[in-house]
C-alpha positions as CSV (number, residue, x, y, z in Angstrom):
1,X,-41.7,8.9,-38.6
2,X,-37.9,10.1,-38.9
3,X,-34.7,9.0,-37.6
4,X,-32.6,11.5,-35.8
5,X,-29.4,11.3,-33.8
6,X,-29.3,12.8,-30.7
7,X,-25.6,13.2,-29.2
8,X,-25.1,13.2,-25.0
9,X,-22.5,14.7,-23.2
10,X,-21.8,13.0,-19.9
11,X,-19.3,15.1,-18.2
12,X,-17.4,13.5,-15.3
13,X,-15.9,14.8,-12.2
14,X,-12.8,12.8,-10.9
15,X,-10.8,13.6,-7.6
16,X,-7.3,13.0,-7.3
17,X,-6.0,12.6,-3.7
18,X,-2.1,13.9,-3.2
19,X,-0.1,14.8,-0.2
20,X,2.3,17.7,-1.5
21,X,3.6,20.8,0.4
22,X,1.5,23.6,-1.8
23,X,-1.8,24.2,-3.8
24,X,0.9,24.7,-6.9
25,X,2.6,21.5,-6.2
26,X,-0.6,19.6,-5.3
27,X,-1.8,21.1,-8.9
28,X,1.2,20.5,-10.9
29,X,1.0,16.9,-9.4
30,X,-2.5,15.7,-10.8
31,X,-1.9,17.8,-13.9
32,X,1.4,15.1,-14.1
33,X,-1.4,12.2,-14.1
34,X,-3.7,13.8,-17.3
35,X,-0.4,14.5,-19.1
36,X,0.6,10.7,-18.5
37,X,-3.0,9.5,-18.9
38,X,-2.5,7.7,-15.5
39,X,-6.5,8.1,-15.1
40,X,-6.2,5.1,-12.7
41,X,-5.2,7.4,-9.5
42,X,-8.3,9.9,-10.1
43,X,-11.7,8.6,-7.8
44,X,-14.7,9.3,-9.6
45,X,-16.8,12.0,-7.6
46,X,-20.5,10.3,-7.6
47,X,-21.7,13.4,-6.0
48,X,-20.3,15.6,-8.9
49,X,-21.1,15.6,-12.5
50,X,-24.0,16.2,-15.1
51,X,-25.6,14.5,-18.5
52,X,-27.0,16.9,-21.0
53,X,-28.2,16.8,-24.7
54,X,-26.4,18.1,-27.2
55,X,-26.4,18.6,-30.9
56,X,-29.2,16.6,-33.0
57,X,-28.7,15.6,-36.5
58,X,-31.6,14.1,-39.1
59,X,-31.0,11.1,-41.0
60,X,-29.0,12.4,-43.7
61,X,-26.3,13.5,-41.0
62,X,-27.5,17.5,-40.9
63,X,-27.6,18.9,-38.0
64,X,-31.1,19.9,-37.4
């Protein structure tokens, strides 16, 4: 039996919730929160979101 290393993406989908006077502004706002890592305003979306498989490697680190 081998060893192999599977890797997992899990890719998460975060709301951010912002009372501004345009779609630009509105944008330009939560783009303000990734650029100041302020992840703490951003409500995960439990509805949203997906898990997948990605690359495998063997047990000498080559990806198989």
């Amino acid at each position: 039996m081998s060893v192999y290393r599977v890797t997992i993406h899990e890719h998460k989908i975060y709301d951010y919730m912002v009372e501004a006077n345009s779609k630009q502004e509105a944008k330009a706002m939560a783009e303000e929160t990734v650029v100041n890592a302020e992840s703490h305003f951003w409500r995960e979306d439990e509805m949203a979101g997906w898990t997948e498989l990605g690359d495998v490697y063997n047990e000498d680190g080559e990806e198989i």
